[in-house]
N, C-alpha and C positions, 0 to 999 in steps of 0.2 A: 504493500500500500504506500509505504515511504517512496518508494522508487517510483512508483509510478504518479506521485504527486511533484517529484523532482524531473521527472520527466513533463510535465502539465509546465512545469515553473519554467524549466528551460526552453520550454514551445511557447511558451508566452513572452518571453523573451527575446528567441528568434523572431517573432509574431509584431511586436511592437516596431524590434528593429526596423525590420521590413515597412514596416507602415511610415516610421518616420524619414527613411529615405526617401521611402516613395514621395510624401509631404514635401519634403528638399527635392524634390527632383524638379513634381507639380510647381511649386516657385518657380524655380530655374525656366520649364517651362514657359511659364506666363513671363516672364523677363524676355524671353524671346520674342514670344509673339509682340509684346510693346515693342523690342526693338526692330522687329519686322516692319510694324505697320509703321514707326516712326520712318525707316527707308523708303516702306514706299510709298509715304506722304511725298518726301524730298523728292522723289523720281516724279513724283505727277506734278510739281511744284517745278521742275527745269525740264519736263517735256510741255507743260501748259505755256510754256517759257516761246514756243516757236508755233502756238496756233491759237486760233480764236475762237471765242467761244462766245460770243457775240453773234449778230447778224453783220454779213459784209459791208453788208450797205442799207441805210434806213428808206426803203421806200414806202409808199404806201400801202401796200397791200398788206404786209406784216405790221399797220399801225392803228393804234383804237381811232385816230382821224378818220379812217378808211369812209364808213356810211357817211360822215359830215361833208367830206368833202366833195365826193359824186352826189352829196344831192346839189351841188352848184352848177351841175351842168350846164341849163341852160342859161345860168348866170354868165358862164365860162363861154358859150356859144355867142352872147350877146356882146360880149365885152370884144372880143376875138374880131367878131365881124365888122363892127364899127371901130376898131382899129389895125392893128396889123392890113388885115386882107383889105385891100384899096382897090382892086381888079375889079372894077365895073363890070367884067366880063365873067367875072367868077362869081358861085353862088352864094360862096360864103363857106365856113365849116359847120359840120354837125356835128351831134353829140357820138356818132360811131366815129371821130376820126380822135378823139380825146384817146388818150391813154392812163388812163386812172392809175395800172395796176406798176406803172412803172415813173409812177411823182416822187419825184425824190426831195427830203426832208434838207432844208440848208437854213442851218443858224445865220443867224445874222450879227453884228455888232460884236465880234466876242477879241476884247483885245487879249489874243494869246502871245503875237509877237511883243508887243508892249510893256504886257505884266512878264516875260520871261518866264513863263509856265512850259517849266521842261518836263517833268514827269507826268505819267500817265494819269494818275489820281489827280492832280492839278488841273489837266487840259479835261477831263470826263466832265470834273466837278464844275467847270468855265462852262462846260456846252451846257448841261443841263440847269444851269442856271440862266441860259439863252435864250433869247424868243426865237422862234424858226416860223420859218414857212413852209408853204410844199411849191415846186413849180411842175406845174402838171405839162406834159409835151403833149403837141398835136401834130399831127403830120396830115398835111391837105395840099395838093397839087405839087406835090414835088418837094416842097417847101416845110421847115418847121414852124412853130410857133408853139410860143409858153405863155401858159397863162399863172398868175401868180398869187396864191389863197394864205391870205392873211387871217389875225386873229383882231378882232377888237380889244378895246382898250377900256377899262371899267373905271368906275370914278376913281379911285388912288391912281391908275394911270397905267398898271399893269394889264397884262392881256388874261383878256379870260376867253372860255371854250366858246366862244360865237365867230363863223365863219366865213368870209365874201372876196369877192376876187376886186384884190387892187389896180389890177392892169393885164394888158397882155402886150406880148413884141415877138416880132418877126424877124427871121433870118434874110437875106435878098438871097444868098447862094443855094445853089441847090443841094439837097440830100446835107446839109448841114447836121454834125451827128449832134445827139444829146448831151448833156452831161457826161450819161453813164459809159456810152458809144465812145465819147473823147477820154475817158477813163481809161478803157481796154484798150487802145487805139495806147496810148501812151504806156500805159504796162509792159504793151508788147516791145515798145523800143529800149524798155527798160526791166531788162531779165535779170537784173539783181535782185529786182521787188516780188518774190512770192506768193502772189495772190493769195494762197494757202496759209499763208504766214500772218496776215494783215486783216486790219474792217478799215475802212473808208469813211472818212465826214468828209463832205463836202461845208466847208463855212465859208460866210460873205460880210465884208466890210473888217479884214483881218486887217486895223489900219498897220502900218502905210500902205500895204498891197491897195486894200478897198476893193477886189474884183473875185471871186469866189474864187477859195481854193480846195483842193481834196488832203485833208490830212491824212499821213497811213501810220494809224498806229494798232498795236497789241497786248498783251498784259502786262510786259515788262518794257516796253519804250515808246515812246513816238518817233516814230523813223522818217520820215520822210514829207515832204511838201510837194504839193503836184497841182501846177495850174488847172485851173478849171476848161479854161478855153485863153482866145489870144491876148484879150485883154487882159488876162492874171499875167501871161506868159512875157508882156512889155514889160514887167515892171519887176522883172528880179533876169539876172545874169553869173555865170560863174567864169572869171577872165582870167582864170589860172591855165595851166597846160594840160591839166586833165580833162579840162570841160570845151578846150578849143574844137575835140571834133565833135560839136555841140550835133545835136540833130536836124535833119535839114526840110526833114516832110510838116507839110503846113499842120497835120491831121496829129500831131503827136509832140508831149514837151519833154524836158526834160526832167527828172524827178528831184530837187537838191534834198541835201540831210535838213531837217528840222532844227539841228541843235543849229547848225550853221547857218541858217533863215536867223535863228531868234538872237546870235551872238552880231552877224552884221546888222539887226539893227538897234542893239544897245553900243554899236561901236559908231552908227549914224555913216555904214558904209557905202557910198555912195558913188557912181560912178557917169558919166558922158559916153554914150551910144548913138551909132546911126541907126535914122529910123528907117522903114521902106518909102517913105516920100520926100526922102533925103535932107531931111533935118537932124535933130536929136533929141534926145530923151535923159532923163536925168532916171537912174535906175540903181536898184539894191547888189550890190554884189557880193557875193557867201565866198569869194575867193579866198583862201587861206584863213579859214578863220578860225581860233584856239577850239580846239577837241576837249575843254576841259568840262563839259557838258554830256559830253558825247557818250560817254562810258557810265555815267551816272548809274543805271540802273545793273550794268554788270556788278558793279560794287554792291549793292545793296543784296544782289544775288550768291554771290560769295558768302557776303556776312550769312545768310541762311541756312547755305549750305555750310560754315566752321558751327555756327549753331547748333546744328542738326547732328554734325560730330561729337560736339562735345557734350550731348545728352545723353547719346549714345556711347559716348565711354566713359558717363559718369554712371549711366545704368551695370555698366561691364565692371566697373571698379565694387558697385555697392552689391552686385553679384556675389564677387569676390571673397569680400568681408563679411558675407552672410557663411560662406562656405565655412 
């Protein structure tokens, strides 16, 4: 009976062992799986790093504007015909040549180069603090025309949700692209810029520009500046050696860096150009200008990632010390 109660003692003793390894082990476990999921927080934090998760581009179909804005139709048709279309011989546009589903949304008034709003959080928080429009395209005889749907303005003077078209203008050339048409149309001359990579604002009255431009930014930068059409395209230059064999098709600009837009014009860089009517132009140029901007958010991605380390080898140390 002795023995076999010393027998009971000793299996209960193996018994406990057992259990409390297992206990330290179960730890050890869950110490892993934190330091797992902490890795691959960091991996979707520097792969999110090269794509967007955003919409490319705000037009209106993807916007609660969407029903307000097509019911201006024949606002839009009215405003259109008694201006733009002047052709005694034409009958005017209808409501099938509007293109509702491709209006694209453009802030207005947003001093981004101005205030030197370099990071991403900056420039978002500028726009949405912005009043925007939509300019809705029409296509009728060859020809474009935009019509342009404002918000009213409430007694404090801000805009509130009521809807009506301020104007409409016309192109003389033919097949003149869009917006979004002069967007790709310049992408394409510019294979640095990854569609993939990028969302698109187009903003207007970005002073000193003043002429809409397409911003390309992503979750970790604002990269790049891209006129909207010719009139953005007068008004900035890059007169360094890199940018001499500038592009030469009417249908497509050049893309400059954004840091480089907002450093020439805190530096008030300014330069003397020929125009095409053989005068000149007094215009912004991003030539050489300090990269100390530039890198901004790689730094801040760094730090993330030494952060991300050193949690994870303070969880590896306190592992340790439990052992």
């Amino acid at each position: 009976m002795i023995i076999v109660k010393k027998i009971i003692s000793v299996y209960d003793k193996i018994n406990r062992s057992i259990v409390k390894r297992k206990r330290k082990y179960d730890r050890g476990g869950k110490h892993m799986k934190k330091i797992l999921k902490i890795v691959v927080c960091f991996i979707g934090i520097m792969i999110s790093a090269s794509t967007v998760s955003a919409s490319k581009l705000e037009i209106l179909s993807e916007s609660e504007d969407y029903e307000k804005i097509v019911a201006l139709a024949d606002e839009i048709v009215s405003v259109t015909n008694r201006g733009p279309v002047e052709d005694p011989f034409e009958e005017g546009i209808s409501v099938s040549d509007i293109d509702f589903d491709n209006a694209l949304k453009e802030y207005i008034d947003t001093p981004l180069l101005t205030s030197e709003l370099l990071s991403v959080s900056e420039v978002e928080n500028a726009l949405e603090q912005s009043d925007y429009i939509w300019i809705i395209p029409i296509r009728a005889y060859g020809h474009l025309y935009e019509a342009c749907a404002v918000r009213a303005n409430g007694e404090d003077g801000q805009p509130i949700d009521q809807w009506h078209i301020s104007g409409a203008r016309g192109y003389e050339l033919d097949d003149t692209p869009t917006y979004i048409e002069q967007l790709n149309s310049s992408l394409a001359a510019n294979s640095d810029i990854v569609w993939d990579n990028y969302k698109f604002r187009l903003v207007g009255g970005v002073d000193p520009i003043r002429f809409p431009v397409w911003i390309a930014l992503n979750e970790t930068q604002v990269g790049y500046l891209i006129p909207g059409r010719e009139d953005a395209a007068t008004c900035l230059t890059d007169s360094s050696e890199i940018a001499e064999d500038r592009l030469d098709g009417e249908e497509e600009f050049h893309a400059y860096s954004y840091a480089a837009v907002v450093a020439a014009v805190a530096d008030s860089s300014y330069i003397e150009t020929d125009d095409a009517q053989g005068g000149t132009n007094i215009v912004l140029d991003v030539a050489n200008q300090p990269v100390k901007h530039q890198n901004k958010m790689l730094v801040i991605i760094l730090g993330i990632g030494i952060l991300a380390v050193g949690i994870i080898a303070g969880l590896a140390i306190k592992r340790k010390q439990r052992k």
